[in-house]
Structures are given as C-alpha cells and as structure tokens.
Short mmCIF file of the C-alpha atoms (twelve columns), coordinates in Angstrom:
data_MODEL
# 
_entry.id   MODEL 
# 
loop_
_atom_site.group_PDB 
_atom_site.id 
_atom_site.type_symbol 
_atom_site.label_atom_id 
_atom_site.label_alt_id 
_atom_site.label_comp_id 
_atom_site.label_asym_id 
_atom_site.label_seq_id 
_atom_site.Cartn_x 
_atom_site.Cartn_y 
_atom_site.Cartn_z 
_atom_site.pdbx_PDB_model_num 
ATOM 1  C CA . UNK A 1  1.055   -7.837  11.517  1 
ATOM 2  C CA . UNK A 2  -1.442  -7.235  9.077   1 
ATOM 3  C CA . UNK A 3  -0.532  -3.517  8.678   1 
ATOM 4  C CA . UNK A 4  3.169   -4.466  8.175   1 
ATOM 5  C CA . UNK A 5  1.673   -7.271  5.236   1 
ATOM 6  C CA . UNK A 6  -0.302  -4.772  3.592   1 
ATOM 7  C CA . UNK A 7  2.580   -2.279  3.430   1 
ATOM 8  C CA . UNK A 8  4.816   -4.473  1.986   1 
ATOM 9  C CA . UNK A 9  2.380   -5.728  -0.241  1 
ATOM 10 C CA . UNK A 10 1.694   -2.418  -1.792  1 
ATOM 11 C CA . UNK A 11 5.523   -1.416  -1.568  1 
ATOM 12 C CA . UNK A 12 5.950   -4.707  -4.378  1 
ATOM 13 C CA . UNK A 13 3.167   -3.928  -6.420  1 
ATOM 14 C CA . UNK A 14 4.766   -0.598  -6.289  1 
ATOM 15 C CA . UNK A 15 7.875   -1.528  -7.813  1 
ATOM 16 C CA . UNK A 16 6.196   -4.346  -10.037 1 
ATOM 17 C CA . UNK A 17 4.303   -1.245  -11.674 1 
ATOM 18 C CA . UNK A 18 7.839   0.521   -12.161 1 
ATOM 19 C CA . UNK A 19 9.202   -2.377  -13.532 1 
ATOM 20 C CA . UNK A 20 6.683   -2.625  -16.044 1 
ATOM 21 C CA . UNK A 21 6.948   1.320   -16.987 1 
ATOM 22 C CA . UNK A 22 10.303  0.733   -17.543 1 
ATOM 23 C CA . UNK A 23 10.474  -2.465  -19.772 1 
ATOM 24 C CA . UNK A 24 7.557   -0.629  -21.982 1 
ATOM 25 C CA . UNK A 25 8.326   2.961   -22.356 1 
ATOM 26 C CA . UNK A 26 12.090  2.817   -21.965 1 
ATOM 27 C CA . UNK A 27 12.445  4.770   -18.580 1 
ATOM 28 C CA . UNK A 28 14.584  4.967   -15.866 1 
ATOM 29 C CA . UNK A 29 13.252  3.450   -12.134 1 
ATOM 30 C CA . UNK A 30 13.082  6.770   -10.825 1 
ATOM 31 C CA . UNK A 31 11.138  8.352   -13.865 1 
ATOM 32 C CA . UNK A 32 8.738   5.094   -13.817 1 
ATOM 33 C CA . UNK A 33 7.916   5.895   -9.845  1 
ATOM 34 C CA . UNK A 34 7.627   9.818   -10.553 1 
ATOM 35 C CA . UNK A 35 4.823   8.892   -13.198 1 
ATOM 36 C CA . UNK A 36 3.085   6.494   -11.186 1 
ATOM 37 C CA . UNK A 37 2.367   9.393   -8.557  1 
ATOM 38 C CA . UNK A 38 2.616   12.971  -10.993 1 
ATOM 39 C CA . UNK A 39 0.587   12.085  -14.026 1 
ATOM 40 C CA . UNK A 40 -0.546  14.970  -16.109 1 
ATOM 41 C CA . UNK A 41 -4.879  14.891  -14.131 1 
ATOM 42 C CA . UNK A 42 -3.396  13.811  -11.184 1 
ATOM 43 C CA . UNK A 43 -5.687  10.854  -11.558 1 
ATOM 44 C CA . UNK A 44 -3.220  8.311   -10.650 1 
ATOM 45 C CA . UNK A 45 -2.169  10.218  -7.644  1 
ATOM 46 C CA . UNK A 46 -5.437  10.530  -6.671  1 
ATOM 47 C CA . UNK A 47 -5.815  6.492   -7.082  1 
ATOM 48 C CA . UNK A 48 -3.003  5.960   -5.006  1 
ATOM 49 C CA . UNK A 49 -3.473  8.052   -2.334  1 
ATOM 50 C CA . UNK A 50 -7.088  6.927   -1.428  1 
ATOM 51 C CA . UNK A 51 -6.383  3.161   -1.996  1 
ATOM 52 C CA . UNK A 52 -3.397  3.529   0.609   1 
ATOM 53 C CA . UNK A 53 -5.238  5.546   2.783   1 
ATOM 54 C CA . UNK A 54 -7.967  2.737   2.526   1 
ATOM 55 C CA . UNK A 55 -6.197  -0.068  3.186   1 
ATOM 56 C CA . UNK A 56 -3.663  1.766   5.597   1 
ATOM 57 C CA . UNK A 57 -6.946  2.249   7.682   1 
ATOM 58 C CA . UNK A 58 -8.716  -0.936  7.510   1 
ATOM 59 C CA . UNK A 59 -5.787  -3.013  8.037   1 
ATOM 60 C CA . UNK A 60 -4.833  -0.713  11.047  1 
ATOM 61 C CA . UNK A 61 -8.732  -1.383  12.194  1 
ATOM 62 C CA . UNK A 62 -8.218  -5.717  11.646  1 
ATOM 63 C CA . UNK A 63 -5.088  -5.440  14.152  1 
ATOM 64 C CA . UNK A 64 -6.716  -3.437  16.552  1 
ATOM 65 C CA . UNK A 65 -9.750  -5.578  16.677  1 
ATOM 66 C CA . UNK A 66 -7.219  -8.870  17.272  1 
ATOM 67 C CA . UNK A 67 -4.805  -7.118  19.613  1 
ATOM 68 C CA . UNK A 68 -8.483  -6.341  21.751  1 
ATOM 69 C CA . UNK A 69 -10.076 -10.284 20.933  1 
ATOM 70 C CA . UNK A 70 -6.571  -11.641 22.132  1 
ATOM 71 C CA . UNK A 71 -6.002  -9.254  25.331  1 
ATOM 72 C CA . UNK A 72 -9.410  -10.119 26.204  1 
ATOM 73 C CA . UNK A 73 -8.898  -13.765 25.669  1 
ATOM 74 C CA . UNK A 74 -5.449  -13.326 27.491  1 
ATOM 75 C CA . UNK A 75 -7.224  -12.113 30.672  1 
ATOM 76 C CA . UNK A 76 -10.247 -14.832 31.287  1 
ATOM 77 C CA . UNK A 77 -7.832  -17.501 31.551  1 
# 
C-alpha cells in the first residue's frame, strides 16, 4: 500500500510540475513532461531518476517489513 501511495504521489507532483511549465512558459502538456525528463545537462533527469529509484526502493522495503510484522503476528495467534 505504501508503494502504490508513493507512486501516485509522485505521478501528481508529476503533473503539478507540468502544469506549472505550462502556465509559465506557454507550452503544451506534452512539451512540459519532455522537459521535466530531457533538459539540456541531463540534470533533471538525473534528479528524477534517483529520487524514484529512492523512494521506489524504500517504500518497497516499508511494505515488506509490514507484510513480514503482520504474517508473523498472523501466525502466533
């Protein structure tokens, strides 16, 4: 549940961003998502890709540890 919160979370922001990019420099939706991921460094990319991979990972780590706590819990009763 937490992995499917954190997704979603990051697919608003996401858009949010977009949204923004559009109202200031006048751009479509799809130009505003191509620039949030192919800047001209590859900086922003870069950003993106770890903090997903990040948070992808540790929320994938949380469920695993409560799925474990509550199947353990779930067998000592």
């Amino acid at each position: 549940m937490i992995t499917f919160s954190y997704l979603s979370i990051f697919l608003l922001l996401t858009i949010l961003t977009a949204l923004f990019d559009m109202k200031i420099f006048d751009y479509t939706i799809l130009e505003a998502l191509r620039n949030l991921l192919y800047t001209e460094i590859a900086t922003g990319r870069m950003i993106v890709v770890v903090s997903v991979l990040i948070g992808l990972l540790s929320s994938a780590v949380i469920d695993f540890r409560l799925f474990k706590a509550k199947k353990k819990s779930g067998s000592s009763r």
